[in-house]
Every structure is written in C-alpha cells, then in structure tokens.
N, C-alpha and C positions, 0 to 999 in steps of 0.2 A: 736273565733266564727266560726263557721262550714258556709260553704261553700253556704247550703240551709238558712239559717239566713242571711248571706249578703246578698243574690239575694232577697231577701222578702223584706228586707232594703232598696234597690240599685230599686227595684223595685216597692213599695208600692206607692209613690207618681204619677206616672201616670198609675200605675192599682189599684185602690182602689175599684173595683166590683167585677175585674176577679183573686185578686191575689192568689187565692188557684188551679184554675186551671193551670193559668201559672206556679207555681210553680210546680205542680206536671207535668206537661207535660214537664217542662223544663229535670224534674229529674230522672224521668221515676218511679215515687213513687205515693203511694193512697192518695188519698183525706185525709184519716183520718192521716198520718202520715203526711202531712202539718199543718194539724190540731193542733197535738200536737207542734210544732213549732210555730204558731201563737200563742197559747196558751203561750206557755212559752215566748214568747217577752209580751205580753200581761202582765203578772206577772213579768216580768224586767223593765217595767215601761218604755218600749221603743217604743211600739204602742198601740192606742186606737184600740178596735173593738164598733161601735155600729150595730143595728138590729140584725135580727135573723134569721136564717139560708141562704136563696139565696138571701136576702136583706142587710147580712151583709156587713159592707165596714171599710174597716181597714186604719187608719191612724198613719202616726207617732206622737210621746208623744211629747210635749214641756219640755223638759227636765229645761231649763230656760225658760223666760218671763218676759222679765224686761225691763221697761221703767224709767226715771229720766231727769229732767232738770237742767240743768249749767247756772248759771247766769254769761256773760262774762264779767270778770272784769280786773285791773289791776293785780289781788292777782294770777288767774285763771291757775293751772298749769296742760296740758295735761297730764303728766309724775301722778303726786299723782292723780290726775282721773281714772288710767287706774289700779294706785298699788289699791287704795281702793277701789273701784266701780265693776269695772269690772273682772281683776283678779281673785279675790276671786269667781268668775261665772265660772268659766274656767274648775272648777274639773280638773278631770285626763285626760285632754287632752294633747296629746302628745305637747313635748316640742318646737318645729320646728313651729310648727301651732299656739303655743303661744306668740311665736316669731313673725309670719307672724302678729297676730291680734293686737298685740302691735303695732308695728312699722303703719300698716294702721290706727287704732283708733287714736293714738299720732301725728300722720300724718295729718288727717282730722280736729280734732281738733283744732288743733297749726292752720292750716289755718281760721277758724271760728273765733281766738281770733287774730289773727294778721290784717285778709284780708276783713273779712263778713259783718264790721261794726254794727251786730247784738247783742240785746243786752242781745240774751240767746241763748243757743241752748239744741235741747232735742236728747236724746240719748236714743238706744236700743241694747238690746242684746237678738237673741233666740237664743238656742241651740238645737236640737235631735242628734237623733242616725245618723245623714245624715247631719247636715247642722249646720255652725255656723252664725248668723248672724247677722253683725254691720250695724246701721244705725245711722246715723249724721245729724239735719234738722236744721238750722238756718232759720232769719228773714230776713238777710242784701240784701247788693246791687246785688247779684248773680253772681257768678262767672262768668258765659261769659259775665255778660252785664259789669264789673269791667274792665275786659281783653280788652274788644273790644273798650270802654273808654279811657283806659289809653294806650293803644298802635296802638290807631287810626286803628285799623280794620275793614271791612266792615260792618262786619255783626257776630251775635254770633256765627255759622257755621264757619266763619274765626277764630275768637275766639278760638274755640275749635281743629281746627286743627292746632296751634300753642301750642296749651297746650297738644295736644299729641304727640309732638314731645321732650317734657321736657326741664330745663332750662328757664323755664318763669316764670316769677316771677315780681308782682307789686313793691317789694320792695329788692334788691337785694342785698342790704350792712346786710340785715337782711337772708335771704334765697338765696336756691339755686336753687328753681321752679324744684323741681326730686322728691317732694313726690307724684304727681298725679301719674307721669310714672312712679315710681315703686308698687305704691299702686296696678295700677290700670293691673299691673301684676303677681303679689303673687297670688291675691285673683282668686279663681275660677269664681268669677262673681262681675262686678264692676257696676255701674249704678250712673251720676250725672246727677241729673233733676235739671233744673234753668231755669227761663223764659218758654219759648216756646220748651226748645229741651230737649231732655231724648237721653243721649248717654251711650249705653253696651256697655262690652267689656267682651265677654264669653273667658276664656281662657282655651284650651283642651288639649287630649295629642297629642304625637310628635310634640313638640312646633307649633300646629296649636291652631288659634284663632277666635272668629266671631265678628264681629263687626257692631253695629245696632243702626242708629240716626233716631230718628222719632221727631215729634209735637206735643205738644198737647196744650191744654187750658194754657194761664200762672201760674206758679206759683210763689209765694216770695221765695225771698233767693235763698237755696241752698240746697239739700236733695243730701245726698252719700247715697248709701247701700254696701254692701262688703259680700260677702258670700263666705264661704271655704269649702271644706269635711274635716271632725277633722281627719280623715286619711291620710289626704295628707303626699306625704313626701319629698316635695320640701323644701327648706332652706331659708331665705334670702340673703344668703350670695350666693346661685346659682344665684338667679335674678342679686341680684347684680353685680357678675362676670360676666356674659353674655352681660354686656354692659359696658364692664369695658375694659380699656387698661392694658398692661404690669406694668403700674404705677397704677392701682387700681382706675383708673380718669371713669366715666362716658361720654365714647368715643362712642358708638354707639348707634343710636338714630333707631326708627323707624317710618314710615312713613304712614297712611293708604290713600292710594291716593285715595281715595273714598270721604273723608272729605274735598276734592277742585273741587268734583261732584257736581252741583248743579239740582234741578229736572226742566229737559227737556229740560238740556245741556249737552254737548258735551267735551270731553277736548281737546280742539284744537287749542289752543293759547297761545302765549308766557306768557301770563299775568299771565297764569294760574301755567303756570310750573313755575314761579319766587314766585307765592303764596305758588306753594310746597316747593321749595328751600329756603325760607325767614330761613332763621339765623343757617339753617344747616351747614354753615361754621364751626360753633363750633364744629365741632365732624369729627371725623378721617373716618369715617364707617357710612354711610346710607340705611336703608334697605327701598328701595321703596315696602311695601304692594300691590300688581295691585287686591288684593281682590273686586270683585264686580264691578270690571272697566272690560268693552264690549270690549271696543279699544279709540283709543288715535292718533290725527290728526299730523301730519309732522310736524307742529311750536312747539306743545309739545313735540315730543321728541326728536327735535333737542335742543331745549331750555334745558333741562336735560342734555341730552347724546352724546350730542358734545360741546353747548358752556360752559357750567358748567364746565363737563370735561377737557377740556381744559383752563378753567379761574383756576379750581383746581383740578391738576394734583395728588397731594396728597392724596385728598380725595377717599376713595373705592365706590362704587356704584353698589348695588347688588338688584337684583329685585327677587318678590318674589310671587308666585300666577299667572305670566302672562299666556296668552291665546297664540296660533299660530297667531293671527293677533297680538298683542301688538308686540309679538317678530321679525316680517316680519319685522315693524314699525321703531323698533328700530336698527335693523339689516342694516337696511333701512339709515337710520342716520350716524351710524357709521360706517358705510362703506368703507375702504379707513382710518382710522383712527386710532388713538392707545386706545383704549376703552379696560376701569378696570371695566364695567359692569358685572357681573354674574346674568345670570338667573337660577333659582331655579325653581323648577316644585312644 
C-alpha cells in the first residue's frame, strides 16, 4: 500500500473534514490526485465517504461487526470460542496479531468463566483497515470489587494497583494472575471498566506508555476492551521475554506509582511506599513507573530506597519517568549507601 494511502488511513479518524487537504499538503500533490486515492479506498471497501463535495467527511469501513453472547457454563471452553467464533473474523491478518488477540480473548475469557461469577458474557469483534477490536462485558461481582474482597484491600484503586503489578490471582492452585499484565501489554490499548473506575493503559513506541484512571457512574461486572493496529509487528513472545528471567519465569514486574496517588494527596508516607512494595518480593527486578507523580516526601523514599533495599539486597530497583525533584529525593535517601536504583529519563 503506497505511502499516501496509509497516512489517509493513519489519519482519517481525527481528520474526517479536513483529510483531503491534509493529505495534499502533507505531499505536496493536488486536490484531485488525493481524490483519486480516496476514491479507490472507497471502492476497497476500507473507507466510507458521505456528503458532497466541502461537506464531505470520510470514515473508515467496519470491515467486521460482530457481536454474540456466551452463556457461562461448566461445558464453556475459551480456546473453541476463539477457533469458531472469532478466528474465522480475522482474515488475512498478519500472524503475530493473531497470536496477540488470541492469547488476550482466551485470556479475558477464561477469567469471566473461572472469576466473574457471571452467568453470560457478551462478546465483540470490529475490524478496519486501522483497528482490531475485542470487547469482553460480563454481569458478575467485578473485578476490583472481587480483588479488594478477597485480599482485604482498601479500596478498588488499591485493587487495581495490585493487579497491575501481575501474579494476583483469586484462585491460585488454578492460575497464575499474569494474564491482565500481559494482555494488558500486547494490545495497543487496553481499558477495564468495573464499578466506579475505568483504567487505560495506551501502550506506544519506544517502550513508552500512558496510563489513565478516572470514575464514573457504576457499572455491573466487568467490560475489557483490547484494541490493536492489524500491522503491528510486535510478537508475544517479545512481551513475554521482557519480563522474563534467564529461566523464561515472569521476573519483572512493573510498577505505575501513580495508582498509590490518591486525589489531593501527596506521597509521603511509609504506608504508602509499603502499599507499592506489597508482594513485589516475588520478582527479581521492579520497574518503579514515577509517570504522572510531581514529587514524593523523605518517608517515601526512604521507605523504598533504603529500607527495602536493604531488607532486599537482591532485588534490582529501577525507576522510570522521574522528574529532577523525585531524583534530589531519592538521591537524598541513598546517600551514603549501597543503592541498585537506576533512574531512567
């Protein structure tokens, strides 16, 4: 596909007024030669155009549109849901990405029938020419309010920054609690709504990622969404290596210290840095995220980055996003000490 056909692609969904002029200014070509371009995606069945001429506005085709509901039973197998159902949705989507939406759908799934207590869940698949995308909605108990229940947590924001650090899991003779953390790293855009909080996780390149918890009205259950570009061409088996030890074990974990922010607090107390630290003993390698964190008071990061560090020595401790005050901070701390901290810009 020619170079002006992706950028109409890559670019159609937030210019759907102006994309004939952007195009052509981008490319230094006329009006009518974008023309013919729109035109023939138009005839590819990969964009809608409607109105007529400076009222026209161009969108991408649903190439798929498909919605189904799953009755959770004992019979219920993710795996023949994903070969019959879904699969056959897929077309000629590269192999790597078929892989990716495998493993997330079978993923999400499996959790619905083991964890949800719901006694259906309804499934979706769109496709275009830009976006693949899974959605998952059950009825049941909802995942952080399950979590925060059964592992005495404060609050489903506690919840949740337990479940993005992977290894948590209600039932653990059954699972390993690593399908959120790695689902929720494949996909270019991950989103679970449950109760009161809707947490993303945009993931970009040069392994940069955004991360965005809001509130809103409650809802039942549990709604995943998953979105990918069908071009990508990342693998699972790269996610998975990248938090993998020498033995292939799931040893590094990552951290978004934002998710131990609460609004019109501060992080400045040991309570808090022990909320971060809860049960990352498990893993060899922690990457502190400081995404979206201002600064952070002396008991926090003495609490991390001296008593941790020295309760375990073993353990690496690498930070990641900090500001020149978090770094004074911690600098500050370990001062005089034998600190396996790395900061990352």
């Amino acid at each position: 596909m020619s170079q002006i056909r992706e950028f109409i692609l890559d670019s159609i969904i937030d210019h759907p007024r102006d994309l004939a002029r952007l195009t052509s200014d981008r490319f230094s070509i006329s009006r009518q030669s974008v023309s013919k371009h729109l035109q023939s995606l138009v005839k590819d069945g990969l964009i809608i155009a409607t109105g007529k001429t400076r009222a026209r506005l161009y969108h991408l085709k649903d190439i798929v549109d498909h919605f189904f509901m799953l009755r959770v039973t004992p019979t219920l197998a993710e795996d023949v849901e994903w070969r019959q159902k879904i699969l056959p949705l897929m077309g000629d989507v590269a192999e790597n990405v078929k892989d990716i939406c495998q493993y997330g759908f079978t993923e999400m799934v499996n959790n619905v029938i083991d964890h949800s207590e719901s006694s259906e869940a309804n499934i979706g698949i769109r496709r275009t020419a830009r976006n693949i995308d899974l959605a998952i909605f059950d009825e049941g108990v909802g995942i952080f309010n399950k979590l925060q229940k059964v592992f005495g947590l404060d609050d489903p924001r506690h919840a949740l920054l337990e479940l993005s650090k992977g290894k948590l899991t209600t039932d653990p003779n059954a699972h390993t609690g690593e399908g959120v953390f790695f689902t929720s790293r494949m996909f270019d855009k991950f989103v679970i709504t449950s109760g009161t909080m809707v947490f993303t996780r945009f993931n970009r390149l040069d392994d940069d990622w955004l991360i965005e918890v809001t509130e809103q009205s409650p809802v039942k259950g549990t709604n995943i969404a998953l979105s990918i570009h069908p071009n990508a061409t990342h693998t699972t088996k790269e996610i998975f290596d990248k938090f993998a030890d020498e033995d292939y074990g799931f040893s590094r974990t990552h951290v978004p210290i934002q998710m131990a922010l609460y609004e019109g607090e501060k992080l400045v107390s040991r309570s808090q840095a022990r909320r971060v630290l809860a049960r990352v003993d498990r893993f060899s390698e922690i990457m502190l995220d400081f995404t979206g964190v201002v600064e952070i008071g002396q008991a926090f990061a003495d609490e991390i980055f001296r008593v941790f560090h020295r309760q375990h020595p073993e353990i690496v401790l690498k930070t990641f996003f900090t500001n020149p005050d978090i770094d004074r901070m911690i600098q500050r701390v370990t001062s005089g000490s034998s600190d396996s901290s790395t900061a990352i810009p």
